[in-house]
NUDO-852822 format. One record per residue (C-alpha): residue number from 0; x, y, z. Coordinates in steps of 0.05 Angstrom, whole numbers. Layout:
# NUDO-852822
NUM  X  Y  Z
...
***
This chain:
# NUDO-852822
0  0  0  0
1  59  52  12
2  90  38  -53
3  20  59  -84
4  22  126  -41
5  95  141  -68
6  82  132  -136
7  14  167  -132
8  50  227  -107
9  111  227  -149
10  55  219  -209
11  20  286  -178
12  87  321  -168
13  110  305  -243
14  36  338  -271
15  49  396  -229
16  123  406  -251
17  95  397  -325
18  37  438  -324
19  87  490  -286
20  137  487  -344
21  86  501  -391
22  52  567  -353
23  120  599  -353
24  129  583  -423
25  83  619  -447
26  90  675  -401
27  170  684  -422
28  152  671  -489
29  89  734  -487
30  44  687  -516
31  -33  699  -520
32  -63  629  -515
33  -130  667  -495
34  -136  718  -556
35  -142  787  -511
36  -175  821  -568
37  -168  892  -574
38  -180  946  -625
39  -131  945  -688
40  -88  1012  -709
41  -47  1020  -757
42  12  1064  -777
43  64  1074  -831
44  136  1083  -822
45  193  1099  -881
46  235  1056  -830
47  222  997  -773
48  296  971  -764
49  276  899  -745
50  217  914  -719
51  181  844  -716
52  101  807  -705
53  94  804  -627
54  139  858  -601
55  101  902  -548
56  72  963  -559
57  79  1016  -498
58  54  1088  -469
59  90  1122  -413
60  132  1047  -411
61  68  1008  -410
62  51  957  -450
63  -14  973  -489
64  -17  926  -543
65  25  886  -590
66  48  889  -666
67  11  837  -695
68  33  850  -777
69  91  890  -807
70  94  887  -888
71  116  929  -939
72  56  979  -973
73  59  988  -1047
74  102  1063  -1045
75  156  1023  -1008
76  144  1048  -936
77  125  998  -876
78  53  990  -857
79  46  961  -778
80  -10  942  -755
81  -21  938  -677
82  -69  910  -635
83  -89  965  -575
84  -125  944  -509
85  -196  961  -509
86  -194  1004  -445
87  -138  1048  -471
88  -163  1100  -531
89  -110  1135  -575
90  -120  1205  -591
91  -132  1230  -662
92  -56  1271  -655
93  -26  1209  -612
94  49  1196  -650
95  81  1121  -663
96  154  1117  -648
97  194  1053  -660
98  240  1047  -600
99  297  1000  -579
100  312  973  -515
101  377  992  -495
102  432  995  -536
103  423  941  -581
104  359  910  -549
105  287  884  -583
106  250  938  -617
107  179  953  -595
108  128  1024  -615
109  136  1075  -560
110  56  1122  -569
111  58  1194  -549
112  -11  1205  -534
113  -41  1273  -552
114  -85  1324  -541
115  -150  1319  -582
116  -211  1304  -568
117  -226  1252  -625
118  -195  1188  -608
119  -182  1130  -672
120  -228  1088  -682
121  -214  1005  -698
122  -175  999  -759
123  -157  1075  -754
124  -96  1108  -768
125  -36  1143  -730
126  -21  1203  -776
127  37  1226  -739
128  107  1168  -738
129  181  1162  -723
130  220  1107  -759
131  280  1078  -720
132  340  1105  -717
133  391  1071  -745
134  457  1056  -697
135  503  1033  -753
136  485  1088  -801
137  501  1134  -751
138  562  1102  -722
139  594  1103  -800
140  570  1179  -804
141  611  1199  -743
142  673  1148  -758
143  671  1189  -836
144  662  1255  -826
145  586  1266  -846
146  558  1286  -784
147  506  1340  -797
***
């Protein structure tokens, strides 16, 4: 009867450990295995600098939402399209800045809210953008002279 008791437990204690495993999996990995839909927003950047699908999207250093598409639009800029948490609304004036983390970190859309009234609706636009700035393009500037 005691074996039965030991192997019963170390049966419970291996589901736990698995089922453990797997919730911090998908919290490292800032998976949504539940589909928190929010509203979509869009904006268009001449530049995202390896901007990628999944990478946060933030206000004040709060994550808001997440890029969920990043392709190229026909006149050769970069069309992102976000996915914004229903309980936060965007301004009509709000600007879209791609951002890195640290010095050579992930990149991820840093909003500056505005000051209007109107906020964008779902599937709306942000007007106003920053594309990334590029380290290496401005490291070679310095190292040659072109610094402006």
């Amino acid at each position: 009867m005691k074996r039965i008791d030991l192997e019963l437990m170390v049966g419970i204690f291996v589901v736990f450990g698995l089922f453990s495993l797997g919730y911090i999996s998908v919290k490292m990995g800032n998976l949504d295995l539940f589909n928190k839909e929010g509203y979509r927003v869009y904006a268009e950047f001449e530049k995202v600098g390896g901007l990628k699908p999944g990478a946060s999207v933030e206000i004040a250093g709060v994550a808001v939402g997440r890029v969920r598409d990043v392709r190229l639009t026909e006149d050769y800029t970069a069309l992102v399209e976000m996915t914004i948490k229903t309980d936060v609304k965007l301004q009509q004036d709000a600007i879209a800045s791609v951002k890195t983390k640290g010095l050579i970190g992930e990149k991820y859309i840093e909003i500056t809210p505005g000051g209007a009234e109107e906020t964008i609706p779902n599937g709306g636009r942000i007007e106003e953008t920053e594309s990334a700035v590029d380290i290496e393009e401005l490291i070679s500037k310095f190292v040659f002279g072109k610094v402006e």
